[in-house]
DODO-782355 format. One record per residue: x, y, z of N, C-alpha, C in turn; residue in three letters. Coordinates in steps of 0.2 Angstrom, whole numbers, plus 5000, padded with zeros to 4 digits. Example, Ala and Ser with C-alpha at 12.3 -4.5 7.8 and 13.67 -1.06 7.14 Angstrom:
residues 2
506649725039506249785039506649845039ALA 506449895035506849955036506450005039SER 
This chain:
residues 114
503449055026502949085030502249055029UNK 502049045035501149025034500749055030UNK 500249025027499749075027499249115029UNK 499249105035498749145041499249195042UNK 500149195040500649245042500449305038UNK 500549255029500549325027499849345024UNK 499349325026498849345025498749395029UNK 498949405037498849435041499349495038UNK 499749495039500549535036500049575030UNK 499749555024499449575021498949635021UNK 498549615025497849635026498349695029UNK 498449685037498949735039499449795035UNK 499649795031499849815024499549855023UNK 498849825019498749855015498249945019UNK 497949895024497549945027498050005030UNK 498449995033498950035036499250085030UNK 499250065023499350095018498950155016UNK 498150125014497550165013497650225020UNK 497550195025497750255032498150325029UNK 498950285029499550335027499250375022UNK 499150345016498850405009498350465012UNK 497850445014497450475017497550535021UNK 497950505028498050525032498650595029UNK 499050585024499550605022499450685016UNK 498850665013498650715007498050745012UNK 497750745017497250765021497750815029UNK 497950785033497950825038498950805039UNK 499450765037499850765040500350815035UNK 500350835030500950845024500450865017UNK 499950895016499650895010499850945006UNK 499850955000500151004996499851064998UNK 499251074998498951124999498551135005UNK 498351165010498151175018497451165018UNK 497451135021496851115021496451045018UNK 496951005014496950945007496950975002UNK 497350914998496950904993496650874989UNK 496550874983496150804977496750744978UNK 497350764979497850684978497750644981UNK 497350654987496650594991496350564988UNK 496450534982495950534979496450454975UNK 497150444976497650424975497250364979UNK 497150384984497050304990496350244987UNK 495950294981495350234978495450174975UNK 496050174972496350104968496450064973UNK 496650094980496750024986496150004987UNK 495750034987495150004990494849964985UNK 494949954979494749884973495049844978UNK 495549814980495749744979495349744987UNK 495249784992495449774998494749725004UNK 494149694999493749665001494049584997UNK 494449584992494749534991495249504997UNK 495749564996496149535000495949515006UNK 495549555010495149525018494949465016UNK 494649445010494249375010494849315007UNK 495349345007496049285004495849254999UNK 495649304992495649274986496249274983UNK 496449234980496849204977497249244971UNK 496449274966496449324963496649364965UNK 496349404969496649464970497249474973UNK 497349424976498249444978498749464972UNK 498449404966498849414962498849484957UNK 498149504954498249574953498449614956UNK 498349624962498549684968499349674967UNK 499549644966500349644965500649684962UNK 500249674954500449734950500249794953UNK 499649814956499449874957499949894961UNK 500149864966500649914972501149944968UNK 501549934961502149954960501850014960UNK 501450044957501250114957501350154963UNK 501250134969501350164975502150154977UNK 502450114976503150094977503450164973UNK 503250154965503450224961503250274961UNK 502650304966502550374969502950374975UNK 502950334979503350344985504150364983UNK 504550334978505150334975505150404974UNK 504750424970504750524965504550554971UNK 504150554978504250604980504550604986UNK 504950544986505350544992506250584988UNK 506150574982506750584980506750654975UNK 506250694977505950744974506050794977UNK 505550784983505450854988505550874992UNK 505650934991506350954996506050965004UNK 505450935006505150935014505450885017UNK 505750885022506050795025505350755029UNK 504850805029504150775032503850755025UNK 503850765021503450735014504150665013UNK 504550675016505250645010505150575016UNK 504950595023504750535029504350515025UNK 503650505023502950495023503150465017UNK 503550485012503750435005504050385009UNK 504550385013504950325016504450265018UNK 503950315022503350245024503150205018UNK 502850265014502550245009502850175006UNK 503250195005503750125000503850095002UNK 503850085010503950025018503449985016UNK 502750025019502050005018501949955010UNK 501949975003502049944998502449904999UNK 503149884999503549854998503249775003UNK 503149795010502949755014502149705013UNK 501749755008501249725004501449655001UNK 501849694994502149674990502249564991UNK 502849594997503349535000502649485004UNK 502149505006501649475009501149445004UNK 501149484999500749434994501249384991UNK 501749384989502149334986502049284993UNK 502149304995502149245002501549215004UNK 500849235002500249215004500149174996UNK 500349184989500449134984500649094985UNK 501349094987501749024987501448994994UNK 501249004997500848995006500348925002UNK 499848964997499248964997499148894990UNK 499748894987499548864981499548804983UNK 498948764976498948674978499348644972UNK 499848614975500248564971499748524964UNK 
């Protein structure tokens, strides 16, 4: 993969991730009507998310570790809760992560100099 691929694959990711949390704990599925504070889940994207836009190097690399957190939130409540609308919105979730994930490997190895 290029790195203008997965940089783009990336950024796309990520932001379409920050979206889903939002969108998810706010108006599509939230625990309680009306929201609630689990919106508050979506802050730790927004650290790396001026990195990632600017294709630091750095930041790809910690941001790698951070996604598994949402990889393993999406895993507990997709395979927890007995909504199939909350159990959908985990499925993205760990799509969305997972395709993060696979994009940052791919923007290091893209990106590194011999």
């Amino acid at each position: 993969m290029k790195v203008g691929t997965a940089y783009l694959a990336a950024c796309i990711a990520l932001v379409s991730l920050i979206f889903l949390c939002v969108a998810w704990e706010l108006w599509l599925a939230p625990l309680r009507p009306g929201g609630s504070w689990l919106v508050l889940k979506v802050v730790p994207l927004l650290f790396p998310l001026l990195g990632i836009l600017k294709g630091r190097r750095y930041t790809y690399k910690w941001s790698s570790l951070l996604i598994w957190l949402y990889v393993a939130e999406g895993l507990v409540r997709a395979w927890s809760d007995p909504v199939p609308a909350m159990r959908a919105l985990a499925g993205v979730e760990i799509a969305l992560s997972l395709a993060f994930f696979g994009s940052i490997v791919a923007y290091l190895r893209a990106s590194r100099t011999s």
